[in-house]
VOGU-3710 file (C-alpha; in Angstrom, 3 decimals, decimal comma):
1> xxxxxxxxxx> 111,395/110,515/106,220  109,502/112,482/107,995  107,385/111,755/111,722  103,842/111,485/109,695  105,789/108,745/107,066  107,119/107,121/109,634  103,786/106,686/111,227  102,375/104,955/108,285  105,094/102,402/108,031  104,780/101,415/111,493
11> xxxxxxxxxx> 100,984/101,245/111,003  101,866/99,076/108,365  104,017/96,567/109,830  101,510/96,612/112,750  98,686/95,385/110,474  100,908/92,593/109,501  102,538/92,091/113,145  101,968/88,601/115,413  98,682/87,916/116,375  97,205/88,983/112,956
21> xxxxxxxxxx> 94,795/86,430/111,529  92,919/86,041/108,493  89,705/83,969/106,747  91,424/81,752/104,113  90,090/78,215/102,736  93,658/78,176/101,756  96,138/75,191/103,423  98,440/77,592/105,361  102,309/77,165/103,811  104,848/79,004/106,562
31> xxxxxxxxxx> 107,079/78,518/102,884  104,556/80,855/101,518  106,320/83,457/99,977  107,550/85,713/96,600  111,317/85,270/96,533  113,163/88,246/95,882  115,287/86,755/92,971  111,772/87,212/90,656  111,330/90,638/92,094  112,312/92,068/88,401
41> xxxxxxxxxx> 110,531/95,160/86,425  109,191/92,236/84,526  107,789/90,688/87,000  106,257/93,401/89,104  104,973/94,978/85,197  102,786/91,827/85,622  101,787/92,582/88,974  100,599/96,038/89,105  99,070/95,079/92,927  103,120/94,816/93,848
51> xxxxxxxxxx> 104,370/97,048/91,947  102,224/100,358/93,216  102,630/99,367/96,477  106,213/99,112/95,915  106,153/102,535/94,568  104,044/104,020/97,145  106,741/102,773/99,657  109,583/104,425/97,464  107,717/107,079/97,694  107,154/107,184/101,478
61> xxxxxxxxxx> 111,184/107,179/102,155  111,863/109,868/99,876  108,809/111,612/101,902  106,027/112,430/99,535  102,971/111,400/100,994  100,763/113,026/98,989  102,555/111,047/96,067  102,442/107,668/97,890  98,381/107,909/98,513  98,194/108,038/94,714
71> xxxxxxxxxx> 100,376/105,150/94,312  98,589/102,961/97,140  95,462/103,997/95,053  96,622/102,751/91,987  97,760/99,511/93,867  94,163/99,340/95,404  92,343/98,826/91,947  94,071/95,515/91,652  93,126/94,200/95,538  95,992/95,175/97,296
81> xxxxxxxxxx> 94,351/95,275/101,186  97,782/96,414/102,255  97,447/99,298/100,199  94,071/100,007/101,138  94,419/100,153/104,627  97,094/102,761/104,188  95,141/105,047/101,968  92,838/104,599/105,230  95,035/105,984/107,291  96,361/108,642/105,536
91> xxxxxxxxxx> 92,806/109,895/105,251  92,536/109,415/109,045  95,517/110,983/109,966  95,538/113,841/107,170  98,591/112,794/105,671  99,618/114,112/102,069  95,785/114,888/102,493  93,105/116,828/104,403  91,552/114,504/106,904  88,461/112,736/106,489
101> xxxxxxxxxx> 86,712/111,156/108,778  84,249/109,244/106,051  86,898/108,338/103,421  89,183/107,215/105,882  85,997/104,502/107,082  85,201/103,761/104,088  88,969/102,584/102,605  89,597/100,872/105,970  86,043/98,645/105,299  87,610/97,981/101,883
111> xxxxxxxxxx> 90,682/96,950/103,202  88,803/94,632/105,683  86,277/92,521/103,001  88,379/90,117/103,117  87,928/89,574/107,097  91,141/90,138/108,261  90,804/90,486/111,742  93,187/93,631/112,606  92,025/95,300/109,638  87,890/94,451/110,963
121> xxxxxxxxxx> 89,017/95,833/114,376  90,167/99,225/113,459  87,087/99,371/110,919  85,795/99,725/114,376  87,454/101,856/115,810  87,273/104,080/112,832  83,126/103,825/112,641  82,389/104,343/116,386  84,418/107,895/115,915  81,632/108,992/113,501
131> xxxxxxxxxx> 79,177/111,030/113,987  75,474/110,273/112,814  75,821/112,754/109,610  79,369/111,459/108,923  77,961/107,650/109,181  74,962/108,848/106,610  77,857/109,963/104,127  79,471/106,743/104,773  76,363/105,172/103,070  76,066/107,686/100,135
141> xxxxxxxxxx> 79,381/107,829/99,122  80,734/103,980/99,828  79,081/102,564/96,684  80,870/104,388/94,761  84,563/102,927/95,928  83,085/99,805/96,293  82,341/99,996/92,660  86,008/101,317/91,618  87,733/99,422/94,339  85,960/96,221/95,730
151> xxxxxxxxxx> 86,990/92,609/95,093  84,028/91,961/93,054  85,808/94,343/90,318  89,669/95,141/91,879  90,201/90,601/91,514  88,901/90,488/88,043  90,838/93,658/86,901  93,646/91,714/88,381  93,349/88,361/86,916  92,890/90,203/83,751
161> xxxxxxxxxx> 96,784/91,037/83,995  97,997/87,774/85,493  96,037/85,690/82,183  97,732/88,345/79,799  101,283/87,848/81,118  100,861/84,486/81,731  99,564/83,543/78,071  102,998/85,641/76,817  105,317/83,761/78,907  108,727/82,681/77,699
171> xxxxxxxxxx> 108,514/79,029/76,693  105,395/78,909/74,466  102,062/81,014/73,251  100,054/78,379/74,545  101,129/79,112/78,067  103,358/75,753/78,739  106,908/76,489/80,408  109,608/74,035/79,253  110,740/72,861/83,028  114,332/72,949/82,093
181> xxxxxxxxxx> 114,249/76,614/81,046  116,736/78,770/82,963  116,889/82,384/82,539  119,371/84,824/84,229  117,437/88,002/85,228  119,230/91,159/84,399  117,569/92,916/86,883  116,097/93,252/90,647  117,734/92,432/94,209  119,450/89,257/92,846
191> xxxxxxxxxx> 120,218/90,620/89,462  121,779/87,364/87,314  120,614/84,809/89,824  119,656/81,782/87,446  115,952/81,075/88,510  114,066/78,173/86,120  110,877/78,470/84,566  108,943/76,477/86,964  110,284/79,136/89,608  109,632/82,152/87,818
201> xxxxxxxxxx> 106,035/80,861/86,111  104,787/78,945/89,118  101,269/78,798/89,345  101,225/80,283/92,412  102,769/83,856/90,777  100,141/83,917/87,538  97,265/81,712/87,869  94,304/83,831/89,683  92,912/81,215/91,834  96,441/80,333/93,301
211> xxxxxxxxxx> 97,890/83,822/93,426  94,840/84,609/95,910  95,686/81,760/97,686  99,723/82,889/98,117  98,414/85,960/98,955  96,411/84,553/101,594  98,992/82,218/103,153  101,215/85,073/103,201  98,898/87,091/105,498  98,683/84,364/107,858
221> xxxxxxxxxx> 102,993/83,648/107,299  103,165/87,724/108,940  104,040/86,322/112,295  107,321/84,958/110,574  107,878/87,765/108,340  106,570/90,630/110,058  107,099/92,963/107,044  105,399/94,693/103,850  108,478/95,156/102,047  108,561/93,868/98,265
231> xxxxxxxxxx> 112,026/93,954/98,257  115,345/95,373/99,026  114,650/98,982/97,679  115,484/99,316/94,051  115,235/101,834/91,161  111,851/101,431/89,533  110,750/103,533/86,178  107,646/105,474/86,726  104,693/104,881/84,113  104,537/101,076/84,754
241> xxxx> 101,200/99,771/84,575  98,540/101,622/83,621  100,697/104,529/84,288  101,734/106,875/86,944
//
């Protein structure tokens, strides 16, 4: 990996080191968590936020940068903030990229909507190194990420996903799991593991409302778990969703 990749991890385990807070109506859970057992294909197929990211990051240790950016793109137009940010700072840092200034604010104000306090504070940072013409760009050319990227389109594009796989879930076409399903997954970290159906289809993995919510409580959890890793790294077919 090279210095510049190694750069952007630490960044990243920095945004999610102690002290980081974030708005949530949620009811923090210190449980809060995706267990690696359900970290299948399958499973991240269904959750293209994860599963971009988790390319990006395969792509970061076999250092392509230019290659992760895309990825972290592709896992931005589903919410990811984590993957924001770093698109942020590759911009800032002109890595796998020319540097920019404006596009680097810009993703990092994205990445902060949510209020996230470390993510607010090096909005900042990033907007008091602008100049005056480089803050009037800021305003002609944010709309249009906001329009590609923002929560007000990146959640529903999201839930979109999370209703689809949900309503095709193993148990019925209505969308009810049979609680004494158990399934052995043939693939991911804990390949065979016998998980049930109210593990693998709890609300908290496909129902929009409460999938925010876990990914809230798992933001505030970072003080615990001071880590962006999906997984234990893992062979992952290119073209998932929405493709490469």
């Amino acid at each position: 990996m090279t210095r510049a990749c190694q750069a952007i991890a630490a960044f990243a385990l920095a945004l999610l080191a102690p002290g980081y807070a974030a708005a949530s109506a949620c009811t923090p859970d210190p449980a809060a968590s995706i267990p690696s057992a359900l970290l299948t294909e399958g499973f991240l197929q269904a959750h293209p936020d994860l599963y971009w990211r988790d390319l990006g990051q395969l792509s970061w240790r076999r250092g392509k940068p230019a290659q992760a950016r895309v990825r972290f793109q592709r896992a931005s137009l589903y919410a990811d903030k984590v993957s924001q940010s770093l698109v942020a700072r590759m911009y800032q840092e002109g890595i796998g990229i020319d540097a920019d200034p404006v596009l680097a604010y810009i993703w990092m104000d994205l990445a902060a909507e949510r209020g996230y306090r470390d993510l607010l504070v090096e909005r900042e940072r990033y907007w008091q190194r602008l100049d005056a013409g480089q803050r009037q760009r800021v305003l002609a050319e944010g709309p249009a990420l906001y329009a590609q990227y923002g929560d007000a389109v990146a959640k529903p594009r999201m839930e979109t996903v999370l209703r689809t796989a949900r309503n095709a879930m193993t148990g019925s076409r209505t969308g009810f799991v049979n609680p004494g399903l158990r399934m052995a997954l043939g693939e991911g970290p804990e390949a065979d593991r016998p998980v049930t159906g109210d593990d693998y289809y709890r609300d908290a993995f496909w129902e929009p409302a409460a999938y925010w919510c876990l990914q809230e409580q798992i933001w505030q959890n970072t003080r615990l778990r001071p880590s962006i890793e999906i997984g234990a790294p893992r062979q992952i077919r290119d073209g998932g969703p929405g493709g490469d």
